[in-house]
Structures are given as C-alpha cells and as structure tokens.
C-alpha positions in Angstrom: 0.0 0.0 0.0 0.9 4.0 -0.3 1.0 4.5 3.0 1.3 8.5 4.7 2.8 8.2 8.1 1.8 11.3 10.6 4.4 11.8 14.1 6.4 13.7 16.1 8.0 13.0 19.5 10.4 10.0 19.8 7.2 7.7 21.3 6.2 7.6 17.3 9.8 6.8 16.0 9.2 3.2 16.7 5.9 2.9 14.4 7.7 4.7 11.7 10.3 2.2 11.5 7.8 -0.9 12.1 6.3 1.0 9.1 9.0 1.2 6.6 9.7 -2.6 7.8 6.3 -4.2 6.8 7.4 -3.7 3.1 4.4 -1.0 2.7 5.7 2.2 0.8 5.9 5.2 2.4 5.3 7.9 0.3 5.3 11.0 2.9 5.4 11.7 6.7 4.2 14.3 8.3 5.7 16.1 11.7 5.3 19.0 13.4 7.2 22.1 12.1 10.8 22.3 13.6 11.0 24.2 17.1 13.4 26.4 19.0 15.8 24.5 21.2 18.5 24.4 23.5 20.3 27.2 25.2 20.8 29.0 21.1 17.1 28.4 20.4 18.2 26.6 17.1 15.7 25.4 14.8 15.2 21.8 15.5 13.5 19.1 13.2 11.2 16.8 15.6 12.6 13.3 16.3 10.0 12.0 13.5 11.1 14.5 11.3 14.6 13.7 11.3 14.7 9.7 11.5 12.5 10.5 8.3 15.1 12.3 7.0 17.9 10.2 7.6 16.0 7.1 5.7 15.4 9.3 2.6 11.5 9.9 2.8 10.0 13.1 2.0 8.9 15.1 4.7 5.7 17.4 5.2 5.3 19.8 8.1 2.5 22.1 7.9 1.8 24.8 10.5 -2.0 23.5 10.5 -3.1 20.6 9.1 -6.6 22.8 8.8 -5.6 25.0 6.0 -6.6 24.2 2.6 -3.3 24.0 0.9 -2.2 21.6 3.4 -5.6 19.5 2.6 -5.1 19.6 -0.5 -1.2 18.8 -1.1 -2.1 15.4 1.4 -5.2 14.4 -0.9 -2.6 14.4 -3.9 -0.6 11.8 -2.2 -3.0 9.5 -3.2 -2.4 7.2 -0.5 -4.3 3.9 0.9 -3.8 4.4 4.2 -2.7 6.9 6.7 -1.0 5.8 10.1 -1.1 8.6 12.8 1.3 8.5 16.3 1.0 11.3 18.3 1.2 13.6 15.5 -0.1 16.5 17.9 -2.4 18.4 15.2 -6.2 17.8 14.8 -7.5 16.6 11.7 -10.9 17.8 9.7 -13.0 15.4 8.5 -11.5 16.4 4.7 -8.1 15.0 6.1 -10.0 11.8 7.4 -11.3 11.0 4.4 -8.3 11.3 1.6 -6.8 7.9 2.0 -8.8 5.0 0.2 -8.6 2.8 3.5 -9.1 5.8 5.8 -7.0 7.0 8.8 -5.8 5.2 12.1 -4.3 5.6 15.2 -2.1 4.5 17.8 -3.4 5.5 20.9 -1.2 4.8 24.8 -4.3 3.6 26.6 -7.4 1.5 26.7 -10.1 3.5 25.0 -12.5 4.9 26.3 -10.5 5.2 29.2 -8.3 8.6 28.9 -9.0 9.8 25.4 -7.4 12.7 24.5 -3.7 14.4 24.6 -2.2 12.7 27.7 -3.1 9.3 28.4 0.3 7.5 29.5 0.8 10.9 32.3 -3.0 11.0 33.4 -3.0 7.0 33.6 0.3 7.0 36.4 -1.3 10.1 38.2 -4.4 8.5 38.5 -3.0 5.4 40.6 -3.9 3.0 37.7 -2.6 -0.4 37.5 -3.0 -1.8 33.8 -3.2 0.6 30.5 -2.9 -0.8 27.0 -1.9 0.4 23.3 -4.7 0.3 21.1 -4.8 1.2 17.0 -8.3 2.6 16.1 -9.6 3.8 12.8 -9.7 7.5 13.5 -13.2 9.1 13.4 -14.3 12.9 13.9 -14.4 12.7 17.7 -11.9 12.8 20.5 -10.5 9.4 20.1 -13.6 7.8 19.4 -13.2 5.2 16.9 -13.1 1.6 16.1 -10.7 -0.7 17.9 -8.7 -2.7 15.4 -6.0 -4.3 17.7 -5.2 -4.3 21.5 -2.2 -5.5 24.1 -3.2 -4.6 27.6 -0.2 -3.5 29.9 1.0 -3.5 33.8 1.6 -0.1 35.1 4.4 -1.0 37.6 4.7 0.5 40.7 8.7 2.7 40.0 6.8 3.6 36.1 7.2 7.2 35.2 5.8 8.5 32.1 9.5 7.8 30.9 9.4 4.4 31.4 6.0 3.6 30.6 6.1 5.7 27.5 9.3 3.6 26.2 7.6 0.4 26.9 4.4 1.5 25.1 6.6 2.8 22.3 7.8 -0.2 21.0 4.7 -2.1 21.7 2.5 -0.1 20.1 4.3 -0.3 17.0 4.8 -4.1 16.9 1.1 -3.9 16.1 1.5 -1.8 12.6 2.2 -4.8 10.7 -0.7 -7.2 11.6 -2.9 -4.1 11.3 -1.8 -3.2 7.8 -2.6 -6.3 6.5 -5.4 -6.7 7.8 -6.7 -2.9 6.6 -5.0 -3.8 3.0 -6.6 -7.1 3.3 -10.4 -5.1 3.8 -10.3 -8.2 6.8 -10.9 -5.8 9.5 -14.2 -4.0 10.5 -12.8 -2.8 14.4 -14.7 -3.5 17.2 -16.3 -0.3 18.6 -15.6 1.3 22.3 -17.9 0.6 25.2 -18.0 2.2 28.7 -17.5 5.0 30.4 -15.2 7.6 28.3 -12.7 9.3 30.6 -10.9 12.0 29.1 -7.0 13.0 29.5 -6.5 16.5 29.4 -3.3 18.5 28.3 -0.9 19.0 31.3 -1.0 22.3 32.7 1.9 23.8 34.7 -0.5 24.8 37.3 -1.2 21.4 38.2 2.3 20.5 39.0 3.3 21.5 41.7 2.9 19.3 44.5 0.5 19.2 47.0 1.5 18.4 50.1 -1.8 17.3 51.9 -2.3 15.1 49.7 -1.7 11.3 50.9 1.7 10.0 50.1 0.6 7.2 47.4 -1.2 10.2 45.1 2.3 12.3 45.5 4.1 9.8 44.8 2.2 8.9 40.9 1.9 12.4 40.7 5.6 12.4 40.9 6.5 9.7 38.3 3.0 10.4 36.1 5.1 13.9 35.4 8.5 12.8 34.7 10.7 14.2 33.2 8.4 16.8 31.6 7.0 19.0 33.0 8.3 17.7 36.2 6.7 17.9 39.2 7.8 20.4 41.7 8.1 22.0 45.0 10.1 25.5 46.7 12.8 24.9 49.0 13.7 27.8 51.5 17.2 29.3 50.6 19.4 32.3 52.1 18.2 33.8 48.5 14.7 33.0 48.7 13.1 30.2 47.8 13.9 27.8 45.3 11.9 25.7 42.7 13.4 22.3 43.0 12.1 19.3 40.4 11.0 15.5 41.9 11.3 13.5 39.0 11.4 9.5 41.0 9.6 9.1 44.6 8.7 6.3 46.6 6.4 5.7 49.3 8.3 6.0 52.5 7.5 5.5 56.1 7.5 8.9 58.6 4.9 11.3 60.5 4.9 14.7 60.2 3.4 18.1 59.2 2.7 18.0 55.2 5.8 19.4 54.0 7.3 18.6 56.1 11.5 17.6 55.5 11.7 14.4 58.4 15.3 13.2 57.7 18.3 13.6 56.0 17.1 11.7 53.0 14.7 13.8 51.9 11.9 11.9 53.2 9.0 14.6 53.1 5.8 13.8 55.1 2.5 14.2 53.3 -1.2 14.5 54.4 -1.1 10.6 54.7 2.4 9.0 55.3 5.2 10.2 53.6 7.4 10.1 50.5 11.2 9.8 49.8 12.1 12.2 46.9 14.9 9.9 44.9 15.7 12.1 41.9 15.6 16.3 41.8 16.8 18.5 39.6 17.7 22.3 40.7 16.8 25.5 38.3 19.5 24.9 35.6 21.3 21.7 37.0 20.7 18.2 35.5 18.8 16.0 37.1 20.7 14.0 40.5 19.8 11.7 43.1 19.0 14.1 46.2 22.0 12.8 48.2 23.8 14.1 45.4 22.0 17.5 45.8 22.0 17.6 49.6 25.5 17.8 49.6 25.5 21.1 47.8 22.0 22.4 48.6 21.2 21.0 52.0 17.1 20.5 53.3 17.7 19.8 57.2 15.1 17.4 59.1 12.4 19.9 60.0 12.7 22.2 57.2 8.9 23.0 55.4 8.9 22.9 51.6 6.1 24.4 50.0 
C-alpha cells in the first residue's frame, strides 16, 4: 500500500520504523514544524522528522493541518492508508477521508478510558494499575473510533511517564504490521468502544506543583506520572529566597509529620497521609541527581517546610 505516516515526539519513532519494515511504501510523513531548542534556540527538526530524513522519505510539516493548501497537497498523495502517532495536530474530516482505506491511530491507553492528549501521564497520576496500546480507525471525535488491535499492559509501581512511555513505544508499534494487513486485506471492520469515556487533558503547569496534603501514594504517581516533563515540583527555602526544586522519581516512605514537612536527612518529606522519599531532583538549571547528590550542595535539614 501507499501508505502517509503522521508523528512527532520519539514515542512515534518506533511505528515509523515498524512501518518502513512491513514492506508497505511510504510515500510521505508528516511532523510537526521544527522548534526552537537548546540554550541558542536553534531550529530543530522533531525526532519523527529527522529519523525521516535520515531514511530518505519526503517530509511534510504544515503549521496546520486545517488550511486548505495543506488539505489539499495530502489528498494528492493519493495514499491507501494513513498511520497517525502522536502527531499532535487535529485533523478535519476532509483530512479523514483522503486515504482509500481511511485514517488510524495508535493510541497509549485502553479507549474509552483517557482519550485525549495525555493518556500515558494521566493513567500514572491516576493510581492506575494496567493501560494498553490500542490502533483505532480515526473518526471525527476525541479518540472515538473503532478498535482494530489491542495489548493490555501492567503499570508498575517505579513507572514514570518515561518508562511507561518507552515500553508503550515499542509495543505499540509491533502492532503496525498485523494491522496493515489486515486494513490492505479489507479483513478488518474494528470493534467499537464501550463504557464509560474518561478524558486525559493536556498537562497544565499549574497542576504541577505538589501538593503536600495530599496522601503520600497520590504524590508519589503524581511524581513519576510527570516525569521528566513537566516535572513535578516544590520551593525549597534558601538564604536567597526560595527555590523551585524538580522530583522526577519518589517512593512511598514511612514517617509522620506536618505536610511538608522535611523528616530526615534523606529527603523523606511527610505528606497529608504517610510520607514520601524524593529519589531524583533536579535544581533551576542543574541536571537531574539523586537528592543525596544535591544535599550535599544544597542541603534541606530534618524539619525544614517545603512548599
């Protein structure tokens, strides 16, 4: 088949190459535009993007996938079948429609449960034990089509949003090939969703920062469920003021205290319920460390409040 493949972040890399692999041709891939980065702010092609590159495919990236030039430059592709990974743009119905076979997606949960932009965070944060990669045929709603293959997954208890995402990666796009023959095949109908949709919102910076009341098990997956990015975070009192420090690994940890409370010379911090042992921080323009590393440097005596 003519196939158009549609990614961005490294998560999609994976599919891309299962892609290429299956013997399908790939006649275009689409990314998001290239972004400032680093300390220069130098143009930089998305990880998609330049894996593309590097195996000699032609590469699309459209500010908006809405425009009508962009519509209609992807309709004269005149592709089968479009495979979409996290491509982070919406796409009209006109989009939908332009391959012969239609449009699908690989999707880091088990629909309906967290449809939407950030399934694999919102699944750790939400104490979940199990989550899945699914590919669906892609509809005009949220996330809302067709099921066309499924492998369920164990959220264990030290996953961030790292690790879990890795994992998923490389699942997920073991799947491509039995998908695509079954799609070229016309062998496959999908099996539509059922239950109650719950929806995974965009991550905003508001949300984290951590809240200390909280019990120590919801710190804790709010902790991993935002790691490395954003990064979950808390301020530290300094001689300068205080200081927005990173937790990007916890554990559950035994201690009583006020919330906030710094109970050792660990960095154990009691919460509302029990207490948590902040393993890996990372400091306003420092890499990331374990926190004995940091304490040396920046110490948080036993008794100290962090906010």
């Amino acid at each position: 088949m003519r196939i158009a493949f549609m990614g961005t972040p490294e998560f999609a890399v994976a599919s891309l190459a299962e892609v290429i692999a299956s013997g399908h041709e790939v006649v275009a891939v689409y990314s998001q535009p290239p972004r400032p980065k680093g300390r220069g702010q130098k143009l930089t092609p998305s990880p998609v993007h330049a894996f593309a590159e590097t195996m000699g495919l032609p590469v699309f990236t459209p500010e908006s996938m809405k425009a009508a030039e962009a519509i209609e430059t992807f309709r004269s592709l005149d592709v089968d079948a479009a495979c979409v990974v996290a491509y982070g743009q919406i796409l009209k119905t006109e989009v939908l429609e332009a391959p012969r076979l239609g449009c699908f997606n690989l999707h880091g949960s088990l629909l309906p449960r967290w449809r939407g932009a950030a399934p694999i965070q919102r699944a750790i944060m939400a104490g979940d034990d199990h989550t899945g990669v699914q590919i669906m045929r892609m509809s005009e709603g949220l996330d809302e089509g067709a099921i066309l293959l499924s492998e369920r997954m164990d959220i264990r208890p030290d996953d961030t949003a790292a690790s879990l995402g890795e994992r998923m990666s490389h699942i997920g796009a073991s799947l491509w090939p039995r998908a695509l023959a079954a799609i070229e095949r016309g062998a496959v109908e999908g099996t539509p969703q059922t239950g109650e949709p719950t929806y995974a919102k965009k991550i905003t910076p508001a949300e984290a920062r951590i809240d200390w009341s909280r019990p120590a098990a919801e710190i804790d997956a709010h902790i991993r469920g935002l790691s490395p990015f954003p990064g979950a975070w808390f301020e530290a009192p300094s001689a300068e003021g205080p200081v927005r420090i990173k937790s990007l690994m916890s554990r559950v940890a035994d201690g009583v205290g006020a919330a906030g409370e710094v109970l050792d010379d660990q960095l154990t911090v009691a919460c509302g319920d029990g207490a948590v042992r902040l393993v890996t921080v990372q400091r306003p323009g420092k890499a990331a460390q374990p926190a004995e590393e940091m304490l040396r440097g920046f110490p948080i005596a036993a008794g100290v409040k962090l906010g």
